[in-house]
Structures are given as structure tokens and as C-alpha cells.
DRENDO-1510 file (C-alpha; in Angstrom, 1 decimal, always signed):
<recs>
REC; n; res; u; v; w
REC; 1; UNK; +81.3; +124.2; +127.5 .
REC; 2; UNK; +80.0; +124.9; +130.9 .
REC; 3; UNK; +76.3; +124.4; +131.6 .
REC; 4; UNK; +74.6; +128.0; +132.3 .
REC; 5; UNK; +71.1; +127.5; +132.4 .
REC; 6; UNK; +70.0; +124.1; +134.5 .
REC; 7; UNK; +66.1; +122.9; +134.4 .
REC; 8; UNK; +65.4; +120.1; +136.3 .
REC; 9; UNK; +61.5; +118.5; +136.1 .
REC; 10; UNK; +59.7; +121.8; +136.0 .
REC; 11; UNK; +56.1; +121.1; +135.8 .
REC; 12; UNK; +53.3; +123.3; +135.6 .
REC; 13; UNK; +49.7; +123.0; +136.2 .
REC; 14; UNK; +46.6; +124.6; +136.0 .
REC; 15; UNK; +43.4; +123.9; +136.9 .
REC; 16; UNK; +40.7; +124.6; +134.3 .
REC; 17; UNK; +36.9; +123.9; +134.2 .
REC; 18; UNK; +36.0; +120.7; +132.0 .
REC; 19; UNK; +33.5; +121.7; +129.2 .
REC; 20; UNK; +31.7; +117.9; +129.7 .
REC; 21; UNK; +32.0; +117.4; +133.5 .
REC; 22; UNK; +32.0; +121.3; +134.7 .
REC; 23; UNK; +34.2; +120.0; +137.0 .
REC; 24; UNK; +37.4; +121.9; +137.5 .
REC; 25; UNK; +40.1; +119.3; +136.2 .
REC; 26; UNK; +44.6; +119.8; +136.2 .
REC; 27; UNK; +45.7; +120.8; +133.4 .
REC; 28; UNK; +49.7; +120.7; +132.5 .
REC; 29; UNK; +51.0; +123.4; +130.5 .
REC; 30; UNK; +54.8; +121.7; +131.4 .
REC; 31; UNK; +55.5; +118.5; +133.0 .
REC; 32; UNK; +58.8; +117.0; +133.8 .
REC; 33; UNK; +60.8; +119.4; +131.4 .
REC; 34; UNK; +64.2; +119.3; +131.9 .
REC; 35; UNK; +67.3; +121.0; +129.7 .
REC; 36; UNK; +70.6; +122.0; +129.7 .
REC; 37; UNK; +71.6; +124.6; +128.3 .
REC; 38; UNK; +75.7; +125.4; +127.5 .
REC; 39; UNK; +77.2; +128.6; +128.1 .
REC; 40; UNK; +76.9; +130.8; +125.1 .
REC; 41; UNK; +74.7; +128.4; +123.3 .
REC; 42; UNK; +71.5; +129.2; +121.5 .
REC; 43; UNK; +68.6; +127.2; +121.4 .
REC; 44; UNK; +65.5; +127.2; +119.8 .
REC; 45; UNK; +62.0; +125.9; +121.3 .
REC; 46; UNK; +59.0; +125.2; +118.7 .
REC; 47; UNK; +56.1; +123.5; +119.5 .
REC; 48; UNK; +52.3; +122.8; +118.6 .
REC; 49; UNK; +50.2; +126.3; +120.0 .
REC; 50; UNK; +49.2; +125.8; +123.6 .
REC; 51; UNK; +52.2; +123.8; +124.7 .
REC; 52; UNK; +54.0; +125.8; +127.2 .
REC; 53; UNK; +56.7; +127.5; +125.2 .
REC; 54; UNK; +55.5; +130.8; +126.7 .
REC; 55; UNK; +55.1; +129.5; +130.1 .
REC; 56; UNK; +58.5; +128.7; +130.1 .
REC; 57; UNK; +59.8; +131.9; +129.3 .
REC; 58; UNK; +57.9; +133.1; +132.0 .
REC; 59; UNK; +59.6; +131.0; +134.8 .
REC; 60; UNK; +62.5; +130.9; +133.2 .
REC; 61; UNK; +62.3; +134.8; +133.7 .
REC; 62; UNK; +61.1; +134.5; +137.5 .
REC; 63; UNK; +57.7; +136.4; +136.7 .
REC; 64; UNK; +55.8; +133.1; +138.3 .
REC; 65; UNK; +57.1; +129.9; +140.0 .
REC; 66; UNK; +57.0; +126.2; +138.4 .
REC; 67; UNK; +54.8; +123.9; +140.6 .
REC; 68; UNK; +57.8; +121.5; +140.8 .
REC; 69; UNK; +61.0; +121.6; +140.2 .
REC; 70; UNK; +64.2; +124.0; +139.8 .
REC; 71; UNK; +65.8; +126.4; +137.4 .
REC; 72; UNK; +69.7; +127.2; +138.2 .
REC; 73; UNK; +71.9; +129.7; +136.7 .
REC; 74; UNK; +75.6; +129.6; +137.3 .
REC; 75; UNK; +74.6; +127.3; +139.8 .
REC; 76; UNK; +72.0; +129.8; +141.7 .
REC; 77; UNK; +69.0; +128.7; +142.0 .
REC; 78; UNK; +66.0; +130.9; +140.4 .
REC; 79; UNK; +63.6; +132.4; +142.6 .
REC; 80; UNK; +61.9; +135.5; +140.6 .
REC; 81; UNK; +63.1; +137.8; +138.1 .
REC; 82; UNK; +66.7; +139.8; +138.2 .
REC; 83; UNK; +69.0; +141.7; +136.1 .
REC; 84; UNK; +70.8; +138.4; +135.1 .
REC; 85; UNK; +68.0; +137.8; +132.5 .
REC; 86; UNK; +66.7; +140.3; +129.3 .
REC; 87; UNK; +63.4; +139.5; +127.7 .
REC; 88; UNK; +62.1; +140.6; +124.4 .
REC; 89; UNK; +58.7; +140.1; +123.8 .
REC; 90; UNK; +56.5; +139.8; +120.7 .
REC; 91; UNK; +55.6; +143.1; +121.5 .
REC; 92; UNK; +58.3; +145.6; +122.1 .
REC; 93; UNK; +56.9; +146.5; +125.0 .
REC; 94; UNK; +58.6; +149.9; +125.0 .
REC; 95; UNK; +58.1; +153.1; +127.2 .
REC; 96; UNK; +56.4; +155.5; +125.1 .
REC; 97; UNK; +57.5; +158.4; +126.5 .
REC; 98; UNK; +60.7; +157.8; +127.0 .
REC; 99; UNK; +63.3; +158.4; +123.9 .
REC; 100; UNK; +65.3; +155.4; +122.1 .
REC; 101; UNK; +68.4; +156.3; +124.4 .
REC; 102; UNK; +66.4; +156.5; +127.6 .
REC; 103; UNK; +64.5; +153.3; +126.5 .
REC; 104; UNK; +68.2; +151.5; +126.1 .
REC; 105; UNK; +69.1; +152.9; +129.3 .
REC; 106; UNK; +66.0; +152.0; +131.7 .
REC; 107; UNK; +67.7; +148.8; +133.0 .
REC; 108; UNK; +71.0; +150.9; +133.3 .
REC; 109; UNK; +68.9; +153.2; +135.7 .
REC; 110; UNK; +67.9; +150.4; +137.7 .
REC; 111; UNK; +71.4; +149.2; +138.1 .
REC; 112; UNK; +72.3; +152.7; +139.3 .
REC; 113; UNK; +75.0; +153.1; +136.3 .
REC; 114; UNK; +76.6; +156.9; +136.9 .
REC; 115; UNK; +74.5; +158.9; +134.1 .
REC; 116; UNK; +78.0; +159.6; +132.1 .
REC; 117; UNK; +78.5; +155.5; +131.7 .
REC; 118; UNK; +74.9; +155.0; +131.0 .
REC; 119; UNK; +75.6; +157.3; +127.8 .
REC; 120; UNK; +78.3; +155.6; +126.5 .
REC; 121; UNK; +76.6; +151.8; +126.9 .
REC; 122; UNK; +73.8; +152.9; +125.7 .
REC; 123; UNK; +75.4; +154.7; +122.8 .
REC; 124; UNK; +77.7; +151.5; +122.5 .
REC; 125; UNK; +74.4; +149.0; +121.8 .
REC; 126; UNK; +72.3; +151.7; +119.6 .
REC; 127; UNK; +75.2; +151.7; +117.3 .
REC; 128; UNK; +75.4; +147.7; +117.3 .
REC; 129; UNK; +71.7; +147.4; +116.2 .
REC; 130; UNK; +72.3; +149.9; +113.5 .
REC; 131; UNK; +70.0; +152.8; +114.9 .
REC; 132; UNK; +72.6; +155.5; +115.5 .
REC; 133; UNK; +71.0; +158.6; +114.9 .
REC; 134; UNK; +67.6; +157.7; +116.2 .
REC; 135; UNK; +68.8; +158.3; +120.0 .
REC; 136; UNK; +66.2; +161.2; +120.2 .
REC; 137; UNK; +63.3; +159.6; +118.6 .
REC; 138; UNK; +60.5; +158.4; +120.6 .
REC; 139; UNK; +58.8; +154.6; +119.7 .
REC; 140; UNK; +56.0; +156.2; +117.7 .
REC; 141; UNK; +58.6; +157.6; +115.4 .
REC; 142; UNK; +60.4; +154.4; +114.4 .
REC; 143; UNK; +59.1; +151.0; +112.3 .
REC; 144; UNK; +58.0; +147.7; +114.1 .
REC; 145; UNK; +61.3; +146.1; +113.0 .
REC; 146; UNK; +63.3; +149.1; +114.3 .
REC; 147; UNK; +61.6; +149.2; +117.7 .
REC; 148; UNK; +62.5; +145.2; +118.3 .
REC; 149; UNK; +65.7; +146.3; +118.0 .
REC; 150; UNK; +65.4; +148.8; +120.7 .
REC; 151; UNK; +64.4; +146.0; +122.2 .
REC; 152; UNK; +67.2; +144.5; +122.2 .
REC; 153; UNK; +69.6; +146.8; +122.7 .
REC; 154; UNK; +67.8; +147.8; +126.0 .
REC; 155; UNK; +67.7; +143.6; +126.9 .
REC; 156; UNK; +71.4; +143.6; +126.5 .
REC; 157; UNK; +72.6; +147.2; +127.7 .
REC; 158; UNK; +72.5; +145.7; +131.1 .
REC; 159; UNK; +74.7; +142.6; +130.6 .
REC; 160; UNK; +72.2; +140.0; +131.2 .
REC; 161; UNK; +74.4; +136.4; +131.4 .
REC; 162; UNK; +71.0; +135.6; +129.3 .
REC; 163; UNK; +68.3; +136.2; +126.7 .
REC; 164; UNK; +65.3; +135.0; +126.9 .
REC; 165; UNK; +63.2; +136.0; +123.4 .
REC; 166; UNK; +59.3; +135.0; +122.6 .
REC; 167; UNK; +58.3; +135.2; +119.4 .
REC; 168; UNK; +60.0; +137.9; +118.9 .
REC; 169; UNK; +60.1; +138.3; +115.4 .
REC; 170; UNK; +56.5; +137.1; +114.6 .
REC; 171; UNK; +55.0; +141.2; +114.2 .
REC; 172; UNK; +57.0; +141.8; +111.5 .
REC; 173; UNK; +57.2; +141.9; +107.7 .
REC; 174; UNK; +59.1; +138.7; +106.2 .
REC; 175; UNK; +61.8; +140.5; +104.8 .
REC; 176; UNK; +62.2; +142.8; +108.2 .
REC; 177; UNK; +62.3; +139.3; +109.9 .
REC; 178; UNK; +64.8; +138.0; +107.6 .
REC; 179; UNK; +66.8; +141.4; +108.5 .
REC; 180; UNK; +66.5; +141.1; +112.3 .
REC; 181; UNK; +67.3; +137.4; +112.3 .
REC; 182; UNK; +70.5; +138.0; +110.6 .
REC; 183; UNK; +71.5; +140.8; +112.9 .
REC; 184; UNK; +70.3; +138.8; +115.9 .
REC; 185; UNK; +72.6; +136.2; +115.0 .
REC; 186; UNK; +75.9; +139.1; +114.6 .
REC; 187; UNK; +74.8; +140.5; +118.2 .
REC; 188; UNK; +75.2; +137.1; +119.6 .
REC; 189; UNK; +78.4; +136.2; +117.8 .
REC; 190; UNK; +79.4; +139.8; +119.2 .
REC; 191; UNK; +78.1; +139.3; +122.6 .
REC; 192; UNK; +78.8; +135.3; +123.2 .
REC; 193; UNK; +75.0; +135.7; +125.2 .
REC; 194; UNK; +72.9; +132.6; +125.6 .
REC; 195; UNK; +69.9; +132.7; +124.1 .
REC; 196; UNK; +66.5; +130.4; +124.4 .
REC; 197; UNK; +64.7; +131.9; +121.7 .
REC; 198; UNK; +60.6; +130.3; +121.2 .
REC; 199; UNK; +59.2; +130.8; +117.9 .
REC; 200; UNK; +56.2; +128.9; +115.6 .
REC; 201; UNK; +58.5; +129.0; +112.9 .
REC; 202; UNK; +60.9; +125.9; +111.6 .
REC; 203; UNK; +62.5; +127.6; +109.2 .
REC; 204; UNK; +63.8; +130.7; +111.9 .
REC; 205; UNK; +64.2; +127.8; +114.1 .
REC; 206; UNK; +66.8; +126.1; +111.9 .
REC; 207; UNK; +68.2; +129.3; +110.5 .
REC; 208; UNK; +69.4; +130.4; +113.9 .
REC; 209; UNK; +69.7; +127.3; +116.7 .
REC; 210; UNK; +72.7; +125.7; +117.6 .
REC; 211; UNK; +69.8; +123.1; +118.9 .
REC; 212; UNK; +66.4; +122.9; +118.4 .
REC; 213; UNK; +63.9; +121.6; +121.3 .
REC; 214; UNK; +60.9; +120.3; +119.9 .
REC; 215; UNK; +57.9; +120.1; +122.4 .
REC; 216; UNK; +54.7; +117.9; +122.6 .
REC; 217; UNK; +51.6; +119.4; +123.5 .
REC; 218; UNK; +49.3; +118.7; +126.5 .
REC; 219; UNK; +51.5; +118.3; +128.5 .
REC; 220; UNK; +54.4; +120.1; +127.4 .
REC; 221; UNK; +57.4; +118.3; +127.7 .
REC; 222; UNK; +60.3; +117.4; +125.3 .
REC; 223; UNK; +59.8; +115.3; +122.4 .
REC; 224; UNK; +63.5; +115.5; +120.7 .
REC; 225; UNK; +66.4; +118.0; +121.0 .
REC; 226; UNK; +67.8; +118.5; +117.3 .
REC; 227; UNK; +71.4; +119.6; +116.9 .
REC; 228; UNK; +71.9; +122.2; +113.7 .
REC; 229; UNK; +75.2; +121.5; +112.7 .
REC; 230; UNK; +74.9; +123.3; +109.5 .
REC; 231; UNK; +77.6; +126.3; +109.2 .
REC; 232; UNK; +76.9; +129.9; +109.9 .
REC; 233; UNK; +75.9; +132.3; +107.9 .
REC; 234; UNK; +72.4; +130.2; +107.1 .
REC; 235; UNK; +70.5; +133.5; +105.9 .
REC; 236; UNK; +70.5; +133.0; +102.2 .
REC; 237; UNK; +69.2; +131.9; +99.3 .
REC; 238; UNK; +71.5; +129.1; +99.2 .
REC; 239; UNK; +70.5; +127.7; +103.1 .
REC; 240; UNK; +67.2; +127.9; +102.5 .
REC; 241; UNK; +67.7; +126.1; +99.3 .
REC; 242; UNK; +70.1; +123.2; +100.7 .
REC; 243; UNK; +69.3; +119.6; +101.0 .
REC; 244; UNK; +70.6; +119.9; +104.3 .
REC; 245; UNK; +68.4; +122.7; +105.7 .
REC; 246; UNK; +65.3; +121.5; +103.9 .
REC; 247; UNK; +66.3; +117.5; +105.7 .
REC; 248; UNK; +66.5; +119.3; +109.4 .
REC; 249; UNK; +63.0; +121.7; +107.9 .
REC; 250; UNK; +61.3; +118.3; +107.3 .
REC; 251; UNK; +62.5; +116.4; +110.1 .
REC; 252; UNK; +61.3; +118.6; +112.7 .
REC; 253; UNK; +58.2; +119.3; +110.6 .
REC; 254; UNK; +57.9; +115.3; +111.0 .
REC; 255; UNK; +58.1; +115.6; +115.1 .
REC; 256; UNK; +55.9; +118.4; +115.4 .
REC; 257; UNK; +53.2; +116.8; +112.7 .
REC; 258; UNK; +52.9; +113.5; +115.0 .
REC; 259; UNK; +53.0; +115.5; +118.2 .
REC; 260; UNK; +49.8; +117.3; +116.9 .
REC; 261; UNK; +48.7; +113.7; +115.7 .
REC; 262; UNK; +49.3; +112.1; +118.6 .
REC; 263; UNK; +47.2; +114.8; +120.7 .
REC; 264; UNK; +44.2; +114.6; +118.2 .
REC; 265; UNK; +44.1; +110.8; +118.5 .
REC; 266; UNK; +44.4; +111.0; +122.5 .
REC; 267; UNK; +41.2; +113.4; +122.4 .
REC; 268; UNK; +39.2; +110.7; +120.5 .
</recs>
């Protein structure tokens, strides 16, 4: 497959005050991270806390720019945020007073959709993340698991070429999460989107990755990329069961483990 998402050596630094010198010192959230990602592919980024999964979403997105280096989509280089990319958050961050259907149809609006088309697309993705007959309900009215997939539907109702998604799952119940993974994985069957999806969670990185991209922390940069070639569907008893999930579970609890190790021993 085609590559559609290109990073070449982003790096990212900060400068922070040193709690033993009070001297302001550079501090790398990413250094010299570099991925390719395959059209239609989705891949999964864990990590320890505090190594920059977050930070790439973010200029991945185009809200800020790396210190150094380049992100290309399709071969255009990234230079700040556009309708190519959809981001779900951790937080939903939905328009209260705006309905379900208006919600789905914000980015519509900013593409200047005719209102009759914006009705039917939007109509189209409510119905694909199950909440047909909740068009006229407003966020305060629906569940935490039900507004992330608003969400979503609003992040794909403009046709982004790709989905960027933080944590998204993380707020809700385990059995809502088990729910929303599942359908997250139809919608991209459905769809064909790529995906770079960050998550604390090995288990909802192997039950959904094609690959998984294990970082180190301080700086964050890639440790090991971990190909999932387990087949689809994984969400059952019987997946999470497997010697073969639990061996990919364990080996990139193993990575993660001596990343953190490897950190604690560099602070001593």
C-alpha cells in the first residue's frame, strides 16, 4: 500500500526550569521520530505517561509546529491544521448548544456543504454509529460513550483522508469501551480511513492495531514497531483469551516495562 502519512525526524523541545540547578534546561517531548504510515492502515501508539504521544497528535493535527523536521500527507507537506485531518479527543469536546445533527454537521458548515447535502451526510454517519433517533438531542442528553460517538461521526462527516484519536476511549465504562472499540473498528472497515490512535492501554492497543508503535520516554522516540497479525474480529472472549494475544499483551508489556526501567536507572 501507498504511504499516506510521512514523518521524518520530528523533534520537539521544551525548555523547563531544573528543580536542582533553577536553571532553565531543554527538555524533548519527541526527538528524531520518524513513521510511515500506509494508506488505510491503523496504528496504535502506547508509551510510558509523559512521552509525547499527545504531542504528536498535536503536530500531527497542525495545532503547533515540531522544532525539526516534516510531516507529509499525500505528499503535501503539513503546515497547520485543515479539513484533511478529524480529531477525537478524550473529551468529546462537543458544542453544547448545538443538537447531535448540527454537532455532526459543524465541519460540513465549514466546508460550505449546501444545507440539503449536509442532512443527508450527516444523517448517513448518525446512522453508522448507531444513534439514529437522537438527531435532536443535545450532548447533555446522551451517555459519555454515546457522545464519543458523536464524535466521531462529526470527525468523519467531512471526509478527512485521516483520524487522528487520543485516548479516546479512556472516560468511559469497560464495557462501553469494549462497545465503542468494536464499532470503531466496523467504521474503519466501512470507511478504509487511516487511523493513528494513542492509548495507555495494551490490551486496546492489540485488540485494534494493524501495528503497534511502542515509545520510550524522555525523549520520546520509537523503541519498536509491533505488527498484529492476529485476525479480525479480536473483541471476544476467545482473543483475549489466546496464547497469541496474551504473547503480543506480554511482549509489549516487556518493551514498555524496560523503557520505564531504563528511564528510572538514567535518573540515578
Amino acid at each position: 500500500m501507498p504511504n499516506k502519512i510521512e514523518l521524518n525526524n520530528i523533534s520537539q523541545a521544551y525548555y523547563i526550569k531544573s528543580s536542582e540547578t533553577n536553571k532553565k534546561v531543554k527538555f524533548y517531548a519527541l526527538k528524531d521520530f520518524t513513521l510511515s504510515v500506509s494508506d488505510g492502515e491503523f496504528v496504535v501508539v502506547v508509551g510510558p505517561s509523559g512521552c509525547g504521544k499527545s504531542t504528536l497528535l498535536d503536530i500531527l493535527s497542525g495545532l503547533f509546529k515540531a522544532n525539526s523536521g516534516s510531516i507529509a500527507i499525500d505528499g503535501q507537506i503539513v503546515n497547520g491544521p485543515a479539513l484533511d485531518r478529524g480529531f477525537v479527543m478524550q473529551s468529546y469536546a462537543l458544542f453544547p448548544w448545538r443538537t447531535i445533527k448540527k454537532n455532526v454537521e459543524f465541519g460540513l458548515e465549514l466546508k460550505k456543504i449546501p444545507k440539503k447535502e449536509r442532512g443527508e451526510i450527516s444523517a448517513s454517519f448518525i446512522e453508522l454509529v448507531g444513534l439514529h433517533g437522537y438527531e435532536n438531542r443535545y450532548p447533555y442528553e446522551l451517555s459519555g460513550g454515546m457522545k464519543q460517538r458523536v464524535a466521531i461521526a462529526r470527525a468523519l462527516a467531512y471526509d478527512p483522508k485521516v483520524l487522528l484519536m487520543d485516548e479516546p476511549f479512556a472516560a468511559v465504562d469497560a464495557q462501553t469501551r469494549e462497545k465503542l472499540q468494536d464499532e470503531l473498528v466496523s467504521i474503519w472497515q466501512k470507511t478504509n480511513k487511516t487511523i493513528i490512535f494513542v492509548t495507555h492501554s495494551i490490551e486496546e492497543a492489540v485488540t485494534l492495531a494493524d501495528r503497534v508503535v511502542v515509545m520510550t520516554e524522555n525523549p520520546g522516540t520509537i523503541k519498536e514497531i509491533v505488527p498484529i497479525n492476529l485476525p479480525r474480529p479480536r473483541i471476544s472472549v476467545e482473543a483475549g483469551i489466546s496464547e497469541a494475544y496474551s504473547a503480543f499483551v506480554s511482549r509489549i508489556w516487556g518493551l514498555l516495562h524496560n523503557a520505564e526501567e531504563s528511564f528510572e536507572s538514567a535518573r540515578l
